[in-house]
mmCIF file of the C-alpha atoms, coordinates in Angstrom:
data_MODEL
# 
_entry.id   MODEL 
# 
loop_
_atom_site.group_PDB 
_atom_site.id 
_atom_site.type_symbol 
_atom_site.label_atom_id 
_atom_site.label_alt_id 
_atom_site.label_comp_id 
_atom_site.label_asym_id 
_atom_site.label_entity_id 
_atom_site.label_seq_id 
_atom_site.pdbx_PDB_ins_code 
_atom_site.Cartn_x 
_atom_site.Cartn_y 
_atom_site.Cartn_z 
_atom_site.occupancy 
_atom_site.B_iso_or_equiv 
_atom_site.pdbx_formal_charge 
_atom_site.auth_seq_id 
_atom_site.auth_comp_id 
_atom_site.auth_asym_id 
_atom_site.auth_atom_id 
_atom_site.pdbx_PDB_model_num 
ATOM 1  C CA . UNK A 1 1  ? -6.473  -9.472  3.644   1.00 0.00 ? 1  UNK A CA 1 
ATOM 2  C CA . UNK A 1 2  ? -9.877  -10.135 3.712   1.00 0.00 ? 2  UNK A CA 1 
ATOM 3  C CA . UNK A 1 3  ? -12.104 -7.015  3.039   1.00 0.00 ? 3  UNK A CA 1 
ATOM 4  C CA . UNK A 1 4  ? -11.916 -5.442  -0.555  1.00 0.00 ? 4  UNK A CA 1 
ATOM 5  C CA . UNK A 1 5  ? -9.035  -3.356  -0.766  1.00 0.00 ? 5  UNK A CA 1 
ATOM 6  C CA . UNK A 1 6  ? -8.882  -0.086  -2.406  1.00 0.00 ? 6  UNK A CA 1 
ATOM 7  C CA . UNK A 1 7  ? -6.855  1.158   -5.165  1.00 0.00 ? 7  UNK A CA 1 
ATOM 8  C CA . UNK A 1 8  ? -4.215  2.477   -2.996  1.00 0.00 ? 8  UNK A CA 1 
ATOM 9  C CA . UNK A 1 9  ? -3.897  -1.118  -0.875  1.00 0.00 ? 9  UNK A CA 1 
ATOM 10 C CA . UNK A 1 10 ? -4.063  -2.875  -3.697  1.00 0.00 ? 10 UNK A CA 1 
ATOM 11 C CA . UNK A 1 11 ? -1.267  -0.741  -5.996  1.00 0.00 ? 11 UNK A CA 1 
ATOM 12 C CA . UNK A 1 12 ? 1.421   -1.108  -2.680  1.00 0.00 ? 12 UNK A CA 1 
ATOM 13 C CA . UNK A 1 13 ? 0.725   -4.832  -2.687  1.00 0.00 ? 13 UNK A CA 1 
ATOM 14 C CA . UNK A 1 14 ? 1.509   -5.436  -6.232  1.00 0.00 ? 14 UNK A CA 1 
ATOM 15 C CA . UNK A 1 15 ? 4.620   -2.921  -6.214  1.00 0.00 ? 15 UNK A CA 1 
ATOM 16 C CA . UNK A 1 16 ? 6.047   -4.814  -3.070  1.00 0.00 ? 16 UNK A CA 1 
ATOM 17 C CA . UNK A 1 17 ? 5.702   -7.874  -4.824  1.00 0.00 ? 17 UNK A CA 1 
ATOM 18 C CA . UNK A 1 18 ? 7.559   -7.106  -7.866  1.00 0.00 ? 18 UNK A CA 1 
ATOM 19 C CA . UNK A 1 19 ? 10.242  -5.441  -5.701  1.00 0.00 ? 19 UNK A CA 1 
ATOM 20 C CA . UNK A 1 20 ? 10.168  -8.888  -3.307  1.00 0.00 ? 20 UNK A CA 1 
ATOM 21 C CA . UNK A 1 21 ? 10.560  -11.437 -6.192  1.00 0.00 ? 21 UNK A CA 1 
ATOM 22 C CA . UNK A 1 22 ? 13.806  -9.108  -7.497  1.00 0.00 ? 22 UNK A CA 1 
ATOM 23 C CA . UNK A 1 23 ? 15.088  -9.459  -3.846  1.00 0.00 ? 23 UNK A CA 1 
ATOM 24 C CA . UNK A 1 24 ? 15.073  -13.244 -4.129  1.00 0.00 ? 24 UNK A CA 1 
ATOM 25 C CA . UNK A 1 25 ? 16.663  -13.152 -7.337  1.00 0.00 ? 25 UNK A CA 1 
ATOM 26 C CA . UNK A 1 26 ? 19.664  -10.897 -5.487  1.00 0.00 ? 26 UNK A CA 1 
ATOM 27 C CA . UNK A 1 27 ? 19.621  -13.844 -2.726  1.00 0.00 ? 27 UNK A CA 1 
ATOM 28 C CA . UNK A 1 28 ? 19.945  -16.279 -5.415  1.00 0.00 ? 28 UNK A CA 1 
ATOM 29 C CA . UNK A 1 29 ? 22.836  -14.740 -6.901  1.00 0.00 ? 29 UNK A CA 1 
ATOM 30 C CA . UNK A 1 30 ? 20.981  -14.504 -10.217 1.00 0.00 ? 30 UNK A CA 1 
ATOM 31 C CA . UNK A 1 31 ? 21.769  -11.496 -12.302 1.00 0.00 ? 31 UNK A CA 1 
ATOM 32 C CA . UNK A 1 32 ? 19.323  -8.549  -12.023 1.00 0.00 ? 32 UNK A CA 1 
ATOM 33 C CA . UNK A 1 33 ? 19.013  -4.737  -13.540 1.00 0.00 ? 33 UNK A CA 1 
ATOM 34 C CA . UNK A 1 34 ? 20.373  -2.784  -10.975 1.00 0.00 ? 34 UNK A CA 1 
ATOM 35 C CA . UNK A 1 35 ? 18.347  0.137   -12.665 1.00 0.00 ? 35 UNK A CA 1 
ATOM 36 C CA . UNK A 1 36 ? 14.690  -1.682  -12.537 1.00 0.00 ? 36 UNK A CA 1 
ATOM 37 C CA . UNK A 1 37 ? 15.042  -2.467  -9.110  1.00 0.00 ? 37 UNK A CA 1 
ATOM 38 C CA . UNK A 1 38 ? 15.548  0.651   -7.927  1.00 0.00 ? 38 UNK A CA 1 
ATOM 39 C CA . UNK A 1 39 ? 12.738  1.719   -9.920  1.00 0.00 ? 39 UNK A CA 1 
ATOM 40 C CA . UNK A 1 40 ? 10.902  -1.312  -8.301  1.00 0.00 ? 40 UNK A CA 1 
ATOM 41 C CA . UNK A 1 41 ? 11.463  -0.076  -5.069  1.00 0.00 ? 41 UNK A CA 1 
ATOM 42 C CA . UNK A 1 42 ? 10.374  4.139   -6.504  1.00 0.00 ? 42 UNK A CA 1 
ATOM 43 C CA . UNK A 1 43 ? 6.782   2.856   -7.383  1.00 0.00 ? 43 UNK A CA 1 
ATOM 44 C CA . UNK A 1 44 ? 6.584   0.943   -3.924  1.00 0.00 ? 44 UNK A CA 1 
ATOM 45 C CA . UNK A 1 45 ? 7.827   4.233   -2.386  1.00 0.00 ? 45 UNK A CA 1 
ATOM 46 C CA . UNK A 1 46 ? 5.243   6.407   -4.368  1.00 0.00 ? 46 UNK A CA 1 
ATOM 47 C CA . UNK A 1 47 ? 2.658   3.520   -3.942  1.00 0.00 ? 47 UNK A CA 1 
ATOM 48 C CA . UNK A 1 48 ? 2.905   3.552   -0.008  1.00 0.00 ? 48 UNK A CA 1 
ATOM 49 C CA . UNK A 1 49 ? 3.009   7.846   0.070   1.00 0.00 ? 49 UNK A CA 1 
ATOM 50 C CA . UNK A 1 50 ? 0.098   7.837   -1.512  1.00 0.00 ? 50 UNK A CA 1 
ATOM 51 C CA . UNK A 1 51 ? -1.406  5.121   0.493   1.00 0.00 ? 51 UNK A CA 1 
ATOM 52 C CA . UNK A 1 52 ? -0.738  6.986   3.946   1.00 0.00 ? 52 UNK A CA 1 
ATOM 53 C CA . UNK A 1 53 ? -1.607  10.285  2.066   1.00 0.00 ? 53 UNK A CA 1 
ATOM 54 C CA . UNK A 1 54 ? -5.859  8.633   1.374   1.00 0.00 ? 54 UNK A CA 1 
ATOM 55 C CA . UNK A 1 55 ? -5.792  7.531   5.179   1.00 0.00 ? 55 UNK A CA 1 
ATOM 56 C CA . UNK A 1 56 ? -4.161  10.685  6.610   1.00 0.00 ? 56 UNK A CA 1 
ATOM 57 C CA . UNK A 1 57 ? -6.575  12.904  4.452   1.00 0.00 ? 57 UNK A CA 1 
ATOM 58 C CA . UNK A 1 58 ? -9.633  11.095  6.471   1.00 0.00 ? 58 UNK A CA 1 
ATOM 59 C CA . UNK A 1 59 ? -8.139  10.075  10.153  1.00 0.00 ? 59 UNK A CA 1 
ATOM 60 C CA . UNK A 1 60 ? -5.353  13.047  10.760  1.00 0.00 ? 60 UNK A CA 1 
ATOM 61 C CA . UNK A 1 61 ? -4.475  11.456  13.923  1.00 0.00 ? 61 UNK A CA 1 
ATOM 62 C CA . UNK A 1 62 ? -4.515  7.898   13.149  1.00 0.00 ? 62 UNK A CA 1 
ATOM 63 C CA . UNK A 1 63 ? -0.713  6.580   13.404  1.00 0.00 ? 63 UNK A CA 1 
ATOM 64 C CA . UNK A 1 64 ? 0.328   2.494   13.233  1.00 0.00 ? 64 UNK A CA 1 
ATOM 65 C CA . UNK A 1 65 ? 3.910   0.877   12.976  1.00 0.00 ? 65 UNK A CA 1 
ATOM 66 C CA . UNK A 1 66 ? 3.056   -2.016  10.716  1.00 0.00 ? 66 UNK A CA 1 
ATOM 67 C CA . UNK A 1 67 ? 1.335   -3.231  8.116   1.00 0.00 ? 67 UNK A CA 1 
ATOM 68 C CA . UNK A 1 68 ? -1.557  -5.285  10.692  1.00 0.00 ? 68 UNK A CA 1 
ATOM 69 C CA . UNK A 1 69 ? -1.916  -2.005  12.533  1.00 0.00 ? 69 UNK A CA 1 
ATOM 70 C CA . UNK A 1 70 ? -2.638  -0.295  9.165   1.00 0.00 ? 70 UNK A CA 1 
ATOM 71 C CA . UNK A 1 71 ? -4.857  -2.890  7.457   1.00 0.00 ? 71 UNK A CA 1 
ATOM 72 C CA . UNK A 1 72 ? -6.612  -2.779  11.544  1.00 0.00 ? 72 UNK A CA 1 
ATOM 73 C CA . UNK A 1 73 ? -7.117  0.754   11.060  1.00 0.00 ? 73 UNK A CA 1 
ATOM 74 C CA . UNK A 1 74 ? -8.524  0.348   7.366   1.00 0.00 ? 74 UNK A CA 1 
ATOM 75 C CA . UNK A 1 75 ? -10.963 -2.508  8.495   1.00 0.00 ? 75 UNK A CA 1 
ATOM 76 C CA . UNK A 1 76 ? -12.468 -0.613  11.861  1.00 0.00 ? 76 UNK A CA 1 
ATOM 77 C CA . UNK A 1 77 ? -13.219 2.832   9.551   1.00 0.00 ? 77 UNK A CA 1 
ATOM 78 C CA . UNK A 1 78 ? -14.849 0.100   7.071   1.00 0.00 ? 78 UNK A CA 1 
ATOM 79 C CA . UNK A 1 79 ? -16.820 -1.532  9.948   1.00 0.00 ? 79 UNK A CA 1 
ATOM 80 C CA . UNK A 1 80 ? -18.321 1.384   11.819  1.00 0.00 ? 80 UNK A CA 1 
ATOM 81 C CA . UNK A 1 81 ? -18.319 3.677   8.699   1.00 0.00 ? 81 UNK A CA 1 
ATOM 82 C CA . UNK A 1 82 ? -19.225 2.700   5.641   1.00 0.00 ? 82 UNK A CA 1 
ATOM 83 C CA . UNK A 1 83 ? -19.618 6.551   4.394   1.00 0.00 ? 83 UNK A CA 1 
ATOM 84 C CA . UNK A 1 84 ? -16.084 7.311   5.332   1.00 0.00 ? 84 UNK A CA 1 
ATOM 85 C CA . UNK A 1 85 ? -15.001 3.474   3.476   1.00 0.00 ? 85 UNK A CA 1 
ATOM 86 C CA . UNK A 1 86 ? -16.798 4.698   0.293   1.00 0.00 ? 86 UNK A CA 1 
ATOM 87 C CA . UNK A 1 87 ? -15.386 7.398   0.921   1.00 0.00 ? 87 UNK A CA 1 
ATOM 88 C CA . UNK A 1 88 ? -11.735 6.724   0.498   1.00 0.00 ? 88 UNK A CA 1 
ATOM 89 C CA . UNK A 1 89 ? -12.112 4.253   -1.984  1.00 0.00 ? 89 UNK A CA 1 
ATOM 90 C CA . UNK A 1 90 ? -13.234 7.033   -4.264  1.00 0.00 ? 90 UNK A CA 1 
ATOM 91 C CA . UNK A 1 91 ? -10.082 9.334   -3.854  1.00 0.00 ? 91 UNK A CA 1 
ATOM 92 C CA . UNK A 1 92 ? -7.998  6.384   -3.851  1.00 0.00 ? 92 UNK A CA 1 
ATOM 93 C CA . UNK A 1 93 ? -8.963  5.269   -6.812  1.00 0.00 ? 93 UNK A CA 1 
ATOM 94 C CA . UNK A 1 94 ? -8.549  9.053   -8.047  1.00 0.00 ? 94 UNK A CA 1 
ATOM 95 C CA . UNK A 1 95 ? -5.029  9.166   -7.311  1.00 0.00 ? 95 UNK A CA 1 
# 
C-alpha cells in the first residue's frame, strides 16, 4: 500500500504474514506446531477485529468485501479528511 498505514493496518499485515509463511510450510509438507499456528491465525483474528473496530468507530456505515475495498475506504477518509486520518491513527495506535 502506498499511504502510511496505521497501527492497526500495519499489526494485520504482519500477523497475516507469519500465519501465510506457516501455510507454505503445511503445503510443503514440512513439519509445523500445530499449536503456534493456531495461535498465528488468533493474533490475525484479534489483529483484523480490532482493525474493523478503529474504522467502524469513525464511518458506522462504511461496509467493503475485500481487502482493496478496505484499504479504498482508508485512503478516501485520508484524502478528503485529514482530521478524521489523524484521527484514527491515534486510537489505533491506542489499541
Amino acid at each position: 500500500m502506498s499511504l502510511l498505514c496505521p497501527s492497526a493496518l500495519a499489526s494485520l499485515d504482519e500477523s497475516l504474514a507469519v500465519a501465510y509463511e506457516s501455510l507454505r510450510k503445511i503445503e510443503a509438507a514440512e513439519s509445523i506446531d500445530v499449536t503456534e499456528v493456531i495461535t498465528q491465525f488468533e493474533t490475525a483474528a484479534e489483529s483484523a477485529r480490532k482493525l474493523r473496530a478503529a474504522v467502524s468507530s469513525e464511518l458506522p456505515h462504511a461496509t467493503w468485501e475485500n481487502r482493496e475495498e478496505l484499504d479504498a475506504i482508508i485512503e478516501n477518509k485520508k484524502s478528503n479528511g485529514n482530521k478524521w486520518y489523524f484521527s484514527f491513527l491515534r486510537r489505533t495506535k491506542q489499541q
